[in-house]
C-alpha angles and dihedrals in degrees: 000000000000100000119078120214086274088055093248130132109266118235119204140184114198110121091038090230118104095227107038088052096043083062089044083055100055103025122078088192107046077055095055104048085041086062091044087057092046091110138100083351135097105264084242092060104050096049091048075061104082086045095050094041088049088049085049094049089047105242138091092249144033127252133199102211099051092043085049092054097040125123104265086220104040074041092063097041084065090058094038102045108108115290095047123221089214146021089236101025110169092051086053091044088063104048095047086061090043091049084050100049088051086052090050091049093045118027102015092247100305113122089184083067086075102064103020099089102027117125107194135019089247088066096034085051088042091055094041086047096057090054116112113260098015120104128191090283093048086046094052097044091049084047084052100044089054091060115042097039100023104043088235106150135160124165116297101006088134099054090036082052088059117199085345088073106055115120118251092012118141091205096116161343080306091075109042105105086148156348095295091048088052091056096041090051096041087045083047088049095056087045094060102042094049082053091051091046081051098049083048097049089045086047097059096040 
């Protein structure tokens, strides 16, 4: 996860804090849950998640197993001690464990199993789409995520990433490399949700 198509180390800037996205960055895991949490929070937010739940556990990375074992209770006092990793953090608490114990089922523990053998975008989607708390948007994101800032890139992701997936586009966490990104897709956010308050209020004229 760690090693771009050029066979670098990727650098990202998500979470707009240098550890927690230096865990984003080599743990497949710690991505994942902080896509899970990519919801009725600032972007920012949601992707300092994964750091401050490793930091919790005791320990410098996230593992599925473990997560999947833990205590739901005890599970739920990590997400709700202050600061809190979520708006709505018991209700987190508990679909990250449940995201972890379908990845124990089905892929014992390993996210990169998700994407290592997959041979086009429409599978990968297919697989991201079946994970607890993603629907069809989170899977294509994180699609679109993988390959733009992982290098991860069978046939078709762009096109099974819909609209997530152009290049050059500012439509989502996809897209952040930076400061500047943060501010283009969160500008490109509000846009779309004063349009959609617009279509509504049409709607009912």
């Amino acid at each position: 996860m760690t090693k771009s198509k050029k066979d670098g180390v990727v650098t990202l800037r998500i979470a707009q804090e240098p550890e927690a996205d230096g865990l984003l960055a080599r743990s497949p895991l710690a991505a994942l849950v902080g896509m899970l949490l990519d919801q009725q929070v600032p972007m920012e937010w949601a992707f300092t998640g994964p750091y401050t739940l490793a930091r919790r556990m005791g320990g410098d990375d996230l593992d599925a197993h473990e997560i999947a074992a833990y205590d739901p209770e005890a599970f739920v006092e990590l997400f709700t001690a202050k600061p809190a990793l979520h708006r709505y953090p018991g209700s987190m608490a508990k679909r990250v464990q449940q995201l972890c114990q379908y990845l124990v089922a089905e892929y014992d523990g390993d996210a990169s199993a998700l994407w290592r053998d997959a041979a086009t975008g429409t599978e990968l989607l297919k697989r991201l789409n079946a994970l607890p708390g993603f629907g069809t948007q989170k899977a294509q994101i994180f699609l679109a995520l993988l390959g733009k800032q992982f290098g991860v890139r069978p046939t078709n992701w762009r096109e099974a990433a819909g609209p997530y997936g152009e290049e050059g586009s500012h439509r989502s966490v996809a897209d952040i490399t930076g400061p500047e990104s943060l501010a283009e897709v969160r500008a490109f956010k509000q846009q779309a949700k004063q349009a959609a308050r617009a279509a509504k209020r049409a709607a009912g004229a």
